[in-house]
C-alpha positions as CSV (number, residue, x, y, z in Angstrom):
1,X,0.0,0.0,0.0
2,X,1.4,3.3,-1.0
3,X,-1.0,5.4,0.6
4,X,-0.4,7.3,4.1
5,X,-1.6,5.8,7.1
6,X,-4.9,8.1,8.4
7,X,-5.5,7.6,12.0
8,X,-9.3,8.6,12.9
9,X,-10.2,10.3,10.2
10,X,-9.3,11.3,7.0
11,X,-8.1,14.1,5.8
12,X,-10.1,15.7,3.1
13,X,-7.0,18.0,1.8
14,X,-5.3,14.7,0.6
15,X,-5.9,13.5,-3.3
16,X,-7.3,10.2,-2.8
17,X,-10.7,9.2,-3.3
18,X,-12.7,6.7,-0.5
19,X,-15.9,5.9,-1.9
20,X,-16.5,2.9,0.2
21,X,-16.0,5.5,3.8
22,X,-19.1,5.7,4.9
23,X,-18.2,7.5,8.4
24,X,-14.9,8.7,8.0
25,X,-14.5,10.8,11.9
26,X,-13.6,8.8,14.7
27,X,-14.6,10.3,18.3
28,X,-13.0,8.9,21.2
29,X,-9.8,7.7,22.3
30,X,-7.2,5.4,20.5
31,X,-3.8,4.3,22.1
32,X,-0.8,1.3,21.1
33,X,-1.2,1.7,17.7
34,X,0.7,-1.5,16.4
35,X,1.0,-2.0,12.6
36,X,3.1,-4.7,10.9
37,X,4.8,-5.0,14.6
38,X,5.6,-1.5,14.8
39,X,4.3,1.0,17.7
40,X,3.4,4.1,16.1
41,X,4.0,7.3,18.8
42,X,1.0,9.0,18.3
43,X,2.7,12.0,20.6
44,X,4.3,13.2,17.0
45,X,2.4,12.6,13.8
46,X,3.9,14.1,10.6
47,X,0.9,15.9,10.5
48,X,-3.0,16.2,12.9
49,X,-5.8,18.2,13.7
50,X,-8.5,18.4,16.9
51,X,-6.7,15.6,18.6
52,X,-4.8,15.9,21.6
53,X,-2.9,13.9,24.1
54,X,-4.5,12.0,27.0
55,X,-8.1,10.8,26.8
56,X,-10.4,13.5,28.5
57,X,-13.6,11.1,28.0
58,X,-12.4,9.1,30.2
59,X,-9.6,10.9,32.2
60,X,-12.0,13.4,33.6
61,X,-14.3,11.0,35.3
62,X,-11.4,10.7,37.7
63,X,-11.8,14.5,38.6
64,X,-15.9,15.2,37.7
65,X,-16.9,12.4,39.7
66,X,-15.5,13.8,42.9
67,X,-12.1,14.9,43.7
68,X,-10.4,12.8,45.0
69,X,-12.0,10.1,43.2
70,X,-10.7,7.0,44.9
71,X,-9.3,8.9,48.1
72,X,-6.0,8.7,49.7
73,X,-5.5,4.4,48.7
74,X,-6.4,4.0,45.6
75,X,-5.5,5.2,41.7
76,X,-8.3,6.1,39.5
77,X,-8.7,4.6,36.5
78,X,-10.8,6.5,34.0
79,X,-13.5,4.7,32.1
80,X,-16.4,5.7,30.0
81,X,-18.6,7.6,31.8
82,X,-17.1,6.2,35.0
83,X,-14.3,5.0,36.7
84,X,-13.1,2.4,39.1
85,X,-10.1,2.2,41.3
86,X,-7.0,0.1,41.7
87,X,-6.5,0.1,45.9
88,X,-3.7,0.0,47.6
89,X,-2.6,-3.5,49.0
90,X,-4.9,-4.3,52.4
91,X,-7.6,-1.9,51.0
92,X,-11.0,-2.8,48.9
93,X,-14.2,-0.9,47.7
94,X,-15.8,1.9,45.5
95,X,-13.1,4.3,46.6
96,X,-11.0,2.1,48.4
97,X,-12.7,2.9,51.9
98,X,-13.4,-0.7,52.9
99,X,-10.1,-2.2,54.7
100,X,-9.6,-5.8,54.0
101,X,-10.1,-7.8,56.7
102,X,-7.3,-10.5,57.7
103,X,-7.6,-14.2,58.2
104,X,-5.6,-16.6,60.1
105,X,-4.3,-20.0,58.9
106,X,-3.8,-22.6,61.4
107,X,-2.6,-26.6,60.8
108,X,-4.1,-28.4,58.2
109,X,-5.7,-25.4,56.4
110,X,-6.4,-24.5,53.0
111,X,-9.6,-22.4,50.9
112,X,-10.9,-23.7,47.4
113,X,-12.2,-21.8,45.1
114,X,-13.9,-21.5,41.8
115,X,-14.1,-18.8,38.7
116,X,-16.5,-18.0,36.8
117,X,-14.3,-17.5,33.9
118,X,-11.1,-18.4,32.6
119,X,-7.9,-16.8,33.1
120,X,-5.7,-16.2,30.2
121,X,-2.8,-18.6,29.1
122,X,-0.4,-16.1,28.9
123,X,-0.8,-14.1,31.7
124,X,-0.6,-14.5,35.7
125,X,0.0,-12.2,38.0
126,X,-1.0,-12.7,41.9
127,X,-1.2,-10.4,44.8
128,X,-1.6,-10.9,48.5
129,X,0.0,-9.6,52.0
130,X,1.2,-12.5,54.3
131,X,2.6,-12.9,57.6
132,X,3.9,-16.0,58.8
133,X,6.8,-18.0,60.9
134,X,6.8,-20.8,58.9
135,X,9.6,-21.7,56.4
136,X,7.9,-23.5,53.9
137,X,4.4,-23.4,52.9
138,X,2.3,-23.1,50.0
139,X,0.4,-19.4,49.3
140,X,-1.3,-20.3,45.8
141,X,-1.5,-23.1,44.1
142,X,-3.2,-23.5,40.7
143,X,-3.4,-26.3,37.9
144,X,-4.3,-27.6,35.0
145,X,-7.1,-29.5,34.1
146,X,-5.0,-32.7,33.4
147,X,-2.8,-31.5,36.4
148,X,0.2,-31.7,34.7
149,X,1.4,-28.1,34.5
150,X,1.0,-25.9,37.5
151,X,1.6,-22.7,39.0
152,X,2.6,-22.6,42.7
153,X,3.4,-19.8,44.9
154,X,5.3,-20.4,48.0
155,X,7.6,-19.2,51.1
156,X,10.3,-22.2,51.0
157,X,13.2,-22.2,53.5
158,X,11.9,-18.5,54.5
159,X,12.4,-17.4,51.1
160,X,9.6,-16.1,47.9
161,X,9.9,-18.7,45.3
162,X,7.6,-19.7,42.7
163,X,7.3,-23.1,41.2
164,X,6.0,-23.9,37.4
165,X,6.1,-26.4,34.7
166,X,4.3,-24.9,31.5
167,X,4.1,-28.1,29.6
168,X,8.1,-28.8,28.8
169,X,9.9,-28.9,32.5
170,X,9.8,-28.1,35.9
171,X,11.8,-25.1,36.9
172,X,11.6,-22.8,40.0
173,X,12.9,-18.5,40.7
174,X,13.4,-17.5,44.2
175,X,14.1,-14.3,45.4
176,X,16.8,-14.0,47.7
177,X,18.2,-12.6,50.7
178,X,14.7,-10.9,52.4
179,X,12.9,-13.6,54.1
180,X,9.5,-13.6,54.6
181,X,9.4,-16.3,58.1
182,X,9.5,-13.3,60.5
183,X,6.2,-12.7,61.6
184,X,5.7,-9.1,60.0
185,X,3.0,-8.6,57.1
186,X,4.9,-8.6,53.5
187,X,3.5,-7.8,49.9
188,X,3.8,-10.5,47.9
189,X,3.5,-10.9,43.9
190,X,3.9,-12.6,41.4
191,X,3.5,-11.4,37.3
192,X,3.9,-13.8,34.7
193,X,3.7,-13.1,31.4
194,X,4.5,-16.0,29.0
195,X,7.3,-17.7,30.5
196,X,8.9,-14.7,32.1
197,X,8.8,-14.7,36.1
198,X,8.9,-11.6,37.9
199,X,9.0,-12.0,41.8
200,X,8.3,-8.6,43.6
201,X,8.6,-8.2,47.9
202,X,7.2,-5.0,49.8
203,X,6.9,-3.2,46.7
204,X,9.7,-4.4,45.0
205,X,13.3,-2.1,43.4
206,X,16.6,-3.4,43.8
207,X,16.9,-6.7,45.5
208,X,13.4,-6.9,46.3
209,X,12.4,-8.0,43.2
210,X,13.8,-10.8,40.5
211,X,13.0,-11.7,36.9
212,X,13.8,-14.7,35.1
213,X,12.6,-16.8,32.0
214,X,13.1,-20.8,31.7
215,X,11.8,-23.1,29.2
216,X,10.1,-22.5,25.9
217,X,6.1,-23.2,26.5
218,X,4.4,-19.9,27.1
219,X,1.0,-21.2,27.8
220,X,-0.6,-23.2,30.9
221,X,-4.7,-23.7,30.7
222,X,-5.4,-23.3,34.3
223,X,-8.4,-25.4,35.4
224,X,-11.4,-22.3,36.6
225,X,-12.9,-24.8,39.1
226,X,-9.4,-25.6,41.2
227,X,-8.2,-22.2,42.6
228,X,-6.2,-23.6,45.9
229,X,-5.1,-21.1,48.8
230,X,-2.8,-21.7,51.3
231,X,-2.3,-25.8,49.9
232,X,-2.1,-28.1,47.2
233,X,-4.7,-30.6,45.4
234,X,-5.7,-32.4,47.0
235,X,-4.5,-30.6,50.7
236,X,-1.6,-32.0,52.4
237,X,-0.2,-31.5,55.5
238,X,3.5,-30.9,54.2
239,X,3.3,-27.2,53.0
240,X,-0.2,-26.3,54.5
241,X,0.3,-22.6,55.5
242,X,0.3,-21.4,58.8
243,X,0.0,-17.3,60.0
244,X,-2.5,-14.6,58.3
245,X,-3.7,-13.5,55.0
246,X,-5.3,-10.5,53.5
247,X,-6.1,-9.1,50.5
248,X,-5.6,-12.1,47.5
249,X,-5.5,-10.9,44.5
250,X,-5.4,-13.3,41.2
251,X,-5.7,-11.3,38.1
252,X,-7.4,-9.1,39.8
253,X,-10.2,-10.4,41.1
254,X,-10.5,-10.4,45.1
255,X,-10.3,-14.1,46.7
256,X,-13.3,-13.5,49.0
257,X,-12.1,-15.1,52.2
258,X,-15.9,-14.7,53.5
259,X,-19.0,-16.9,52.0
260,X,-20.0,-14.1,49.7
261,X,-19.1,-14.4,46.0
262,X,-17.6,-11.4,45.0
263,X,-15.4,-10.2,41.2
264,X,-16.9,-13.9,39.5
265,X,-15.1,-16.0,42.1
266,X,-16.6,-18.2,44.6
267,X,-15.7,-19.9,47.6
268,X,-16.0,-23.9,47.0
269,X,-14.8,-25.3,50.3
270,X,-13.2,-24.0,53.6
271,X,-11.0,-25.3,56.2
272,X,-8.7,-24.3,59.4
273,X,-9.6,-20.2,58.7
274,X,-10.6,-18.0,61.5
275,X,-10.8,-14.3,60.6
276,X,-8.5,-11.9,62.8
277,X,-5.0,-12.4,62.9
278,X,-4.4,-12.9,67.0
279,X,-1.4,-14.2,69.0
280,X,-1.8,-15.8,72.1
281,X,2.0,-17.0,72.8
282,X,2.0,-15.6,76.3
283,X,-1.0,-17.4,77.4
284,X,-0.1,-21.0,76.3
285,X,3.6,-20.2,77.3
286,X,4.3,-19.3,81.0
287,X,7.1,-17.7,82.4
288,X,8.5,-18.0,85.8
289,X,8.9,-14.9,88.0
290,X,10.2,-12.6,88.0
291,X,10.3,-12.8,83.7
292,X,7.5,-11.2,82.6
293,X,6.1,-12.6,79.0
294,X,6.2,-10.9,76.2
295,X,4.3,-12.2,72.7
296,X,6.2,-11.0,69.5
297,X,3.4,-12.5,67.2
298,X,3.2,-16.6,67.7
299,X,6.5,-16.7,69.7
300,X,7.0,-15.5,72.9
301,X,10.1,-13.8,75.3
302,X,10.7,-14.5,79.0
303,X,11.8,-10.8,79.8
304,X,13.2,-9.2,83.0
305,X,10.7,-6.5,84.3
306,X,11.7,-3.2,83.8
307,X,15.3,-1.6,85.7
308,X,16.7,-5.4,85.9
309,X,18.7,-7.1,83.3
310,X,19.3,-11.0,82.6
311,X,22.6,-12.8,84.1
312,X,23.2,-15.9,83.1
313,X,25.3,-18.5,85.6
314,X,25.4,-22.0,83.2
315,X,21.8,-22.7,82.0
316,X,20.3,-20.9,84.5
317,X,19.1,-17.3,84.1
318,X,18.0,-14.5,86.7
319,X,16.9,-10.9,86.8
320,X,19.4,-8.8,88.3
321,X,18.6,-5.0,89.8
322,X,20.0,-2.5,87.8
323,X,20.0,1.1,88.4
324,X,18.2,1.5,85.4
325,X,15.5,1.2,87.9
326,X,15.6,4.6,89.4
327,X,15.0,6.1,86.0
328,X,17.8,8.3,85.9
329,X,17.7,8.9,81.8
330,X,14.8,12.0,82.5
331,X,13.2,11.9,78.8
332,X,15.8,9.1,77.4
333,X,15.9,5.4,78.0
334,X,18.0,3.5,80.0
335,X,20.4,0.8,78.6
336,X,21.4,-1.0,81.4
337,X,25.6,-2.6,81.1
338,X,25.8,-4.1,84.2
339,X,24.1,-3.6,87.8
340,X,26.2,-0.4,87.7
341,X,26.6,1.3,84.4
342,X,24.5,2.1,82.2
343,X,24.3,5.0,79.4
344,X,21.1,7.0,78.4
345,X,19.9,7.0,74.7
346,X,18.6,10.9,74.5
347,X,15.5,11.7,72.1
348,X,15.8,14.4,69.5
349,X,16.5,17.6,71.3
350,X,17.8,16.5,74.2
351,X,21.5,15.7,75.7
352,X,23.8,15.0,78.8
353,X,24.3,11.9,80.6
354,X,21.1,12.3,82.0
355,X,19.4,13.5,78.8
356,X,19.2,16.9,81.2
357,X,20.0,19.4,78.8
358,X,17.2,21.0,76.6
359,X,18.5,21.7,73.3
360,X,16.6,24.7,70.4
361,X,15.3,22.1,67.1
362,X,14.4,24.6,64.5
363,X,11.5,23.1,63.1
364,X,10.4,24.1,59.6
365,X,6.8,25.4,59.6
366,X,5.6,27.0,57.0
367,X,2.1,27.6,58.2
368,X,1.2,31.2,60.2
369,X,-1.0,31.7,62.8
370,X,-3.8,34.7,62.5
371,X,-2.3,36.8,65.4
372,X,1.2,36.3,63.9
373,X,-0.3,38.2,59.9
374,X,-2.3,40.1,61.9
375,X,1.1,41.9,63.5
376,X,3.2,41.5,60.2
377,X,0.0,43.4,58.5
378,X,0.6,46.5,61.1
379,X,4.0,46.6,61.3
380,X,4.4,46.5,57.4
381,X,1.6,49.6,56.9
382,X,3.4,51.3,60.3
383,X,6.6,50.9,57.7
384,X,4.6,52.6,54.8
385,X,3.7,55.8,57.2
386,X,6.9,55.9,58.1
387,X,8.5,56.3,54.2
388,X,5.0,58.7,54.1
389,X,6.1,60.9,56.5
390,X,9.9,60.9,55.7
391,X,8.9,61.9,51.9
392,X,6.5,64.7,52.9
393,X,8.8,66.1,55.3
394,X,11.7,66.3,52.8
395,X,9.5,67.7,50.0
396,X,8.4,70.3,52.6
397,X,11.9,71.3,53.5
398,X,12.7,71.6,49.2
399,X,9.9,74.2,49.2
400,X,10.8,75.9,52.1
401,X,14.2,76.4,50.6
402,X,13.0,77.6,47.0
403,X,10.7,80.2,49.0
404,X,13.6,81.6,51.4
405,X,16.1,81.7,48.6
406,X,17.2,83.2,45.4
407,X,15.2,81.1,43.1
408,X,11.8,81.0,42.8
409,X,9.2,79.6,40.2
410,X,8.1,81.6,37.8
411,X,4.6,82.3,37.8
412,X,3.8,80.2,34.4
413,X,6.1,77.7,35.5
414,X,7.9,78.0,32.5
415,X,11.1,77.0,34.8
416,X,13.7,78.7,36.8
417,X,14.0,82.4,36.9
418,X,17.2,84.0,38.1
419,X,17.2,87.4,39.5
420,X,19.9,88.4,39.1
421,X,20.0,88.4,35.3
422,X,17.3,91.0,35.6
423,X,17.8,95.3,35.7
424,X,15.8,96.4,38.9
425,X,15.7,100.4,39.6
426,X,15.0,100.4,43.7
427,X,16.0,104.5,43.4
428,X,17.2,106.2,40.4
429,X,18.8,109.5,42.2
430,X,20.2,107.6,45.0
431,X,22.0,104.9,42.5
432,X,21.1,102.1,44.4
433,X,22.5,102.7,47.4
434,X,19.5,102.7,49.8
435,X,18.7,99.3,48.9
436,X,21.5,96.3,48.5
437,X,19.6,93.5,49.7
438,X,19.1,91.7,46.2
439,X,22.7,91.5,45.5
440,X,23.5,90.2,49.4
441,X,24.2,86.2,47.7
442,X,23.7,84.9,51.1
């Protein structure tokens, strides 16, 4: 085809002839313009007219439907005549207002569900926020209809890994070095698109995130009705996962935890859940006095109460008194070295042994109070008197001097008359001499 390419619309200037365009205006939006495998930018056309970048149909629902559209958690996402929003991990709803609600996994647990439609062959991507102390278990685990090739999400020795065999090998991509067995809440996710594997933890950059592509097969049919959280098919025991879940995302589509059906996915079979995500470490796990239990989430500590610190003589431990006790740090804390030292961590704006000394923080504050403008007002407009009264008093002084001297203005104020130029006859038979005041320069 010699002809140019016309992108919605044609223009009318050009000699070609389309008798077979019927409707030859586009209105609306167009965007990756592929043709013969080449992306067209359509930022810098040789040539264009009424078109314009961005697509207000849709961009402005984000701002005419309420500002801000999906509040502080969540990113717009224009549509026609509408919009919807894309929440931030723990978050759900219209606008994001809903917060998900967390479920606990205990023993020999897992939740089956079922879609109401497909998911693609070529792309995967799951979301979720976990918190465990386990070091291996399964998070999601999805197959085939023939169960063959798989797709399986797991922690395994503490570590994100994912598992897969597409139809020509099992392989495996773990992300290193952050590990996920510490009982705090992590973002995990997964995206897979065709054979390529792209692990991402807390939000991924640097070494939170890993990509890698094994194999050749770039397709796995994954079976609608066998969607398994938190075990395999059929549930084992082995890799069951144990801690709390939140806010599953596969493709998109919420994992409702609850009984209710929600994004065309539906909860086949539950077992071992309990919502909340509680720790009761300290009341299954005693300690002897004077240690005092504390629960760091599923594990506990036998501590020393506070102004003592732990000695140890062989396998036997004891609080000893310290003089952290007296609470000498003031606004500090007290890090106890031995029954008789100890140093004081000070907060910001404080220093000294005893975190005694108060120190100035300058703090920057932009905002001002009403009092403070209301005094910057008058002392700015006390400044413009001020200039007032020093410019009328010197223009005063200038025209006192013109009146009292030997120049004065002329009555047409045609400028500056000299006296002195002129002939004035005081007395013509006295020659002048009774009067000598106009020639006194002073």
């Amino acid at each position: 085809m010699s002809q140019v390419l016309q992108l919605g619309g044609v223009n009318e200037d050009i000699p070609y002839i389309y008798p077979q365009l019927q409707h030859k205006h586009f209105t609306g939006c167009i965007r990756n313009l592929i043709v013969d495998s080449k992306l067209y930018d359509l930022g810098s056309p040789a040539d264009s007219q009424s078109s314009s970048p961005g697509c207000l149909t849709t961009d402005s629902s984000c701002v005419n439907m309420g500002y801000p559209s999906c509040g502080h958690r969540g990113r717009c996402h224009g549509e026609w005549g509408s919009f919807s929003c894309q929440c931030v991990p723990g978050y759900t709803g219209h606008q994001c207002e809903e917060e998900v609600p967390e479920y606990s996994f205990e023993g020999h647990s897992h939740a089956h569900f079922q879609l109401a439609s497909p998911l693609p062959a070529r792309r995967t991507w799951v979301q979720a926020l976990v918190r465990t102390r386990k070091h291996s278990s399964i998070i999601l685990n999805l197959i085939s209809k023939e169960q063959s090739e798989y797709l399986r999400l797991e922690i395994f020795q503490g570590l994100l890994c994912v598992f897969y065999n597409l139809g020509d090998g099992d392989y495996n991509l773990t992300l290193p070095t952050y590990r996920l067995d510490n009982g705090e809440w992590h973002e995990v996710f997964l995206d897979r698109h065709d054979n390529e594997m792209m692990l991402r933890l807390d939000g991924g950059g640097g070494q939170r995130e890993i990509t890698g592509s094994r194999g050749r097969s770039r397709e796995i049919i994954i079976d609608p009705t066998v969607v398994m959280l938190g075990n395999t098919f059929p549930s084992g025991t082995n890799k069951s996962f144990q801690g709390c879940m939140r806010d599953i995302r596969l493709n998109g589509r919420y994992m409702p935890l609850d009984s209710q059906p929600r994004d065309g996915v539906s909860r086949v079979s539950i077992q071992g859940l309990s919502l909340g995500c509680s720790s009761d470490s300290c009341k299954r796990n005693q300690c002897s006095p004077p240690f005092t239990c504390v629960d760091l989430w599923r594990v506990h500590e036998c501590r020393c109460p506070p102004g003592h610190m732990i000695r140890v003589n062989g396998t036997r431990k004891s609080c000893v008194y310290t003089l952290c006790a007296t609470r000498p740090c003031h606004r500090g804390t007290c890090v106890a070295q031995s029954p008789s030292k100890f140093t004081c961590h000070c907060p910001e704006g404080y220093r000294g042994h005893h975190c005694e000394t108060t120190l100035a923080i300058y703090r920057e504050d932009v905002g001002l109070s009403f009092s403070s403008l209301f005094a910057i007002c008058i002392c700015f407009m006390a400044l413009l008197v001020l200039l007032l009264g020093i410019f009328l008093y010197t223009r005063w002084r200038s025209y006192k001097g013109l009146k009292e001297g030997v120049y004065h203005v002329s009555a047409h104020h045609d400028g500056w008359e000299d006296i002195r130029e002129n002939v004035l006859n005081y007395d013509e038979e006295g020659g002048g001499e009774e009067d000598q005041d106009a020639y006194d320069m002073a």
